[in-house]
C-alpha positions as CSV (number, residue, x, y, z in Angstrom):
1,X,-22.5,-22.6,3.4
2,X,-20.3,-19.7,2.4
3,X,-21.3,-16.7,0.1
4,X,-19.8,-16.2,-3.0
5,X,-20.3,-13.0,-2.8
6,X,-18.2,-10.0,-0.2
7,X,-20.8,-7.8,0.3
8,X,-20.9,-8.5,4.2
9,X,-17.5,-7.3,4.8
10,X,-16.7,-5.2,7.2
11,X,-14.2,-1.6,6.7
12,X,-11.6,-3.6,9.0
13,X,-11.8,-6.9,7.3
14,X,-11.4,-4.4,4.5
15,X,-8.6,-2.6,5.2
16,X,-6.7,-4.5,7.5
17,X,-5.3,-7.1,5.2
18,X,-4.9,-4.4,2.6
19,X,-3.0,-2.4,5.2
20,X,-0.8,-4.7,6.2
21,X,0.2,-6.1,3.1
22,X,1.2,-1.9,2.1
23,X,2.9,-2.1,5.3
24,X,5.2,-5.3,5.2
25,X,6.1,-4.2,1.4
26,X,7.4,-0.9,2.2
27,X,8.9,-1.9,5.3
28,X,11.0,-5.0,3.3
29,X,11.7,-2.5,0.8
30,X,13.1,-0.3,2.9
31,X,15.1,-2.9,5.3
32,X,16.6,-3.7,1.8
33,X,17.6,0.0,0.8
34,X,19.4,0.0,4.2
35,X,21.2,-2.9,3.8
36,X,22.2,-1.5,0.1
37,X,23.0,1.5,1.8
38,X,25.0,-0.1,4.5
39,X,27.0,-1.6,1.9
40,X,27.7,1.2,-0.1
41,X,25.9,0.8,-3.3
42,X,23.0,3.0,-2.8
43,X,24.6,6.3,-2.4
44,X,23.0,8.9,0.6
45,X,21.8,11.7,-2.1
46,X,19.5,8.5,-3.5
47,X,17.7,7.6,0.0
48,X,15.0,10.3,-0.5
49,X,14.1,9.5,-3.7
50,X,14.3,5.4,-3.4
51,X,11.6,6.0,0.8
52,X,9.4,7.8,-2.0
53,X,9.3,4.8,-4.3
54,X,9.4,2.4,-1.4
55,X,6.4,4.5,0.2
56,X,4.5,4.1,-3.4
57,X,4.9,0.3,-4.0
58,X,3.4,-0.1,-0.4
59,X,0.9,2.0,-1.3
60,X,0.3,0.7,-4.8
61,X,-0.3,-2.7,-2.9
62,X,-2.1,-1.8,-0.5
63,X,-4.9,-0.1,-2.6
64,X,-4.8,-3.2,-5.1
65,X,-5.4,-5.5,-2.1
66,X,-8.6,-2.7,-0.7
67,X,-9.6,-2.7,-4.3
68,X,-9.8,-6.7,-4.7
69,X,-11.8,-7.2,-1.3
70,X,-14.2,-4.2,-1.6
71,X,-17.6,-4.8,-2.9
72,X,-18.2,-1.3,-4.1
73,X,-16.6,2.2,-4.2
74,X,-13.4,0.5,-4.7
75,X,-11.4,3.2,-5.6
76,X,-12.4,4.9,-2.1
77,X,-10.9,1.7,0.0
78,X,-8.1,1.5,-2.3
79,X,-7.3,5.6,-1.6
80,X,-8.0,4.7,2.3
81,X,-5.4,1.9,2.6
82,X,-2.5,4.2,0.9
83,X,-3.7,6.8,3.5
84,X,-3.4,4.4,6.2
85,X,0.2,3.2,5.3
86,X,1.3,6.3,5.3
87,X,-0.1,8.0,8.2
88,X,1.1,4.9,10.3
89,X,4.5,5.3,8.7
90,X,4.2,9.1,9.3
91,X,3.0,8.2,13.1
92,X,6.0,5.8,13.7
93,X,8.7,8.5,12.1
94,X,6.8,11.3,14.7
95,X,7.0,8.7,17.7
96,X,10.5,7.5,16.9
97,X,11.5,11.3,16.1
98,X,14.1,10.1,13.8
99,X,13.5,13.4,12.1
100,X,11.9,16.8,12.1
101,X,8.8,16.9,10.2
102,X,9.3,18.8,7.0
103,X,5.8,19.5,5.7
104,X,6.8,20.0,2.0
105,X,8.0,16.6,2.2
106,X,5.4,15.5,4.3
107,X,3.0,16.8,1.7
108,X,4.7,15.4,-1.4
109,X,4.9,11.6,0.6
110,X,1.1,11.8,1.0
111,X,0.2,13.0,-2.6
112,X,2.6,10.3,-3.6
113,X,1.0,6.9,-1.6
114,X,-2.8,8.5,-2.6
115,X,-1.6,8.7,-6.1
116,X,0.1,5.1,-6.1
117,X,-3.0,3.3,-4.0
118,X,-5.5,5.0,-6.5
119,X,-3.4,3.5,-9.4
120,X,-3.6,0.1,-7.4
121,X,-7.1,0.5,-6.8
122,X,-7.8,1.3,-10.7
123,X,-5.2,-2.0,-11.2
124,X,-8.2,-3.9,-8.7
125,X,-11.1,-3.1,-10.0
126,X,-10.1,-4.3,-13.4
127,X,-8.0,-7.2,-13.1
128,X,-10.5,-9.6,-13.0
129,X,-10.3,-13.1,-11.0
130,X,-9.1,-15.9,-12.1
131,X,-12.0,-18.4,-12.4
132,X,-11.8,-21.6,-10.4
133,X,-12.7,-24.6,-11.6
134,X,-12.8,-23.7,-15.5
135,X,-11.5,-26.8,-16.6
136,X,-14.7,-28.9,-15.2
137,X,-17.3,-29.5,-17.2
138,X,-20.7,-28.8,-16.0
C-alpha cells in the first residue's frame, strides 16, 4: 500500500529529480543560445546576459521541482537545488577551463540561481496539486 503522504523522502530522492530537471533546462537552453548564436541571430555582446537567464530558468525549475517533493522547509530544498545547478555548472566550466573564473561574475551567477530557485520554491509551495479523481463521486 502506498502513502499519500512524502514525509519518508530522502534529501537525494529530494534533490536529485529536482536537480536534474534545473540541469537539462539550462543545458537545452543554452544548446539553443548556441545554435542562435551559431547562426548569427543572437549577437556575442548578448551571450552573457542570455547564460544568466538560461542559469535562472534552470534554477527557477529546479527549486519549483525541490519545492513540490519536499515535505517541509520547502523553501530550503528549493534554495539547495539552485545551489546545486550551479555549483555543478560552476564545477564543469572549472574542469573544462573554458574560462578563467571571474569572481564578480561568479558571485552575481550564484546570487542569481538562489534568487530564481527561491522564487520557484515560493511558486511550489503555493501552487497547489491538482486533485485526482474529483469528478468521482464518493
Amino acid at each position: 500500500m502506498m502513502r499519500k503522504t512524502n514525509e519518508a523522502r530522502s534529501p537525494a530522492g529530494i534533490l536529485l529529480p529536482a536537480v536534474a530537471a534545473g540541469m537539462l533546462t539550462t543545458l537545452l537552453l543554452m544548446l539553443v543560445g548556441a545554435v542562435l548564436m551559431y547562426r548569427g541571430m543572437l549577437p556575442e555582446y548578448a551571450v552573457a546576459s542570455c547564460a544568466l537567464v538560461f542559469l535562472a530558468v534552470g534554477s527557477l525549475l529546479g527549486g519549483l521541482c525541490a519545492a513540490k517533493r519536499a515535505a517541509g522547509r520547502k523553501l530550503i530544498w528549493a534554495m539547495g537545488a539552485g545551489l546545486a545547478v550551479f555549483l555543478i555548472l560552476l564545477l564543469i566550466g572549472v574542469l573544462m577551463q573554458l574560462q578563467p573564473v571571474n569572481p564578480v561574475r561568479t558571485a552575481a551567477s550564484l546570487l542569481c540561481a538562489l534568487a530564481a530557485s527561491a522564487l520557484g520554491g515560493l511558486v511550489g509551495v503555493n501552487v497547489r496539486k491538482k486533485k485526482r479523481y474529483s469528478h468521482v463521486k464518493k
